[in-house]
C-alpha positions, 0 to 999 in steps of 0.5 A, a space after each residue: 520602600 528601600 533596600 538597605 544593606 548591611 556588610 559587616 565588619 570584622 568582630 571577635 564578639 557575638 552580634 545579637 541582631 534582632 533590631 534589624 528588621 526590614 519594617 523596624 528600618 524602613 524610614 530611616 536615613 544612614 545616620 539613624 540606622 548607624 546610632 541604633 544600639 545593639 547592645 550597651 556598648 555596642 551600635 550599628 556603625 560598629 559591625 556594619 557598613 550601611 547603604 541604602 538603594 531605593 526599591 519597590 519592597 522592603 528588603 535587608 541584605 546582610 552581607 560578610 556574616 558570620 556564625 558570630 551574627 546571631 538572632 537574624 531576622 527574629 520576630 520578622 513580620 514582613 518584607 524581605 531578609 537575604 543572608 550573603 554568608 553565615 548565620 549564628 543561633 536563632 536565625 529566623 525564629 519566632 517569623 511571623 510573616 515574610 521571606 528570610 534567605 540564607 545563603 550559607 549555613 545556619 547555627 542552632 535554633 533556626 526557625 525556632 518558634 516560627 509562626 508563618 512565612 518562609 525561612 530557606 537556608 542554603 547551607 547546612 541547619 545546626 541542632 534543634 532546627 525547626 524546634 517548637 515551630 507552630 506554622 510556615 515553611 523550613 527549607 534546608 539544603 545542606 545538612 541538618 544537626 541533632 533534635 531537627 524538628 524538637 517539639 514542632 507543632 505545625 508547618 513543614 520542614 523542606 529538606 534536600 538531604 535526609 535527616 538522622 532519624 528522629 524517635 517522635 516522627 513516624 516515617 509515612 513512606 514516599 509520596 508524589 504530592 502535586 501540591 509542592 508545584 504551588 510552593 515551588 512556584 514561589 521559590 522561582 520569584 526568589 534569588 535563590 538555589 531552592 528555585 531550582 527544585 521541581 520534584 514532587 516525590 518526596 519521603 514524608 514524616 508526621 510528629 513531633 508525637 511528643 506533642 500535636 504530631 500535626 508538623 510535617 518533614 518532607 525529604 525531596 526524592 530525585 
């Protein structure tokens, strides 16, 4: 296995990177990552410095982005995805399985259409965060934009600030839920600030009752 990192260059252009998956690079030497074609025009070698460092998991660490990098993680079925700076649109959506970090903030559509696994976000979340996703765990610790949660079937949304109001969620009042020591006990094998949570009184919403209404948003309480 290795841990491939990916520091990006300056660009004044979007960077659609869904070809940059922990198990779609695993394998695979500089050179051939480099080639890899993200658009028509438009490859690895020319967005990225690439290094790789041999580990005990497949990891991607992608350094310097910005909003401009969009499509993080898409499709992810396993390994490990560390976001060190900002993320454009569609960040971690349709996961299917693994751990995807983003230490700064997020665009829209993060997590849309998410199927498992885990998506944190440190910074804030823009609109439409969590839309559509049918299972797995959403994190946020910044701010969250309009339409959090849009047509959302299953999963949780973990969040450290309170969120507009939404008109198909229904506010189940606060809660002490022991069950998030289970879930706060994965968060401290992780590099990440959400290690630090350990509250389990929380603010609980149920919906999206435009649709199953079986999707969760949990606010953590002091």
């Amino acid at each position: 296995m290795s841990h491939i990192v990916l520091t990006a260059k300056p660009v004044s252009r979007t960077v659609d990177c869904r070809a940059l998956l922990p198990l779609a690079l695993q394998g695979k030497t500089v050179a051939e990552i480099a080639a890899i074609k993200l658009a028509a025009n438009l490859s690895v070698a020319d967005v990225f410095e690439i290094s790789i460092e041999a580990t005990d998991a497949a990891k991607i660490t992608f350094k310097n982005t910005t909003s401009s990098h969009q499509y993080i993680g898409f499709g992810m079925t396993t390994g490990q995805l560390v976001v060190e700076g900002d993320a454009g649109d569609f960040l971690g959506a349709q996961l299917q399985n693994g751990v995807l970090i983003c230490k700064g903030n997020a665009g829209a559509r993060a997590g849309d259409r998410m199927r498992r696994g885990m998506l944190l976000i440190e910074g804030n979340a823009g609109d439409y965060c969590g839309s559509d996703m049918m299972a797995g765990t959403l994190g946020v610790l910044g701010s969250t934009g309009a339409h959090l949660g849009y047509g959302m079937k299953r999963g949780t949304l973990l969040l450290a600030q309170t969120p507009a109001p939404q008109a198909t969620w229904i506010d189940c009042g606060f809660h002490k839920l022991p069950f998030l020591n289970i879930l706060y006990k994965s968060f401290k094998l992780l590099d990440s600030r959400f290690a630090q949570i350990n509250s389990q009184r929380v603010q609980r919403w149920m919906g999206d009752m435009g649709g199953l209404g079986k999707a969760e948003i949990l606010v953590i309480q002091s």
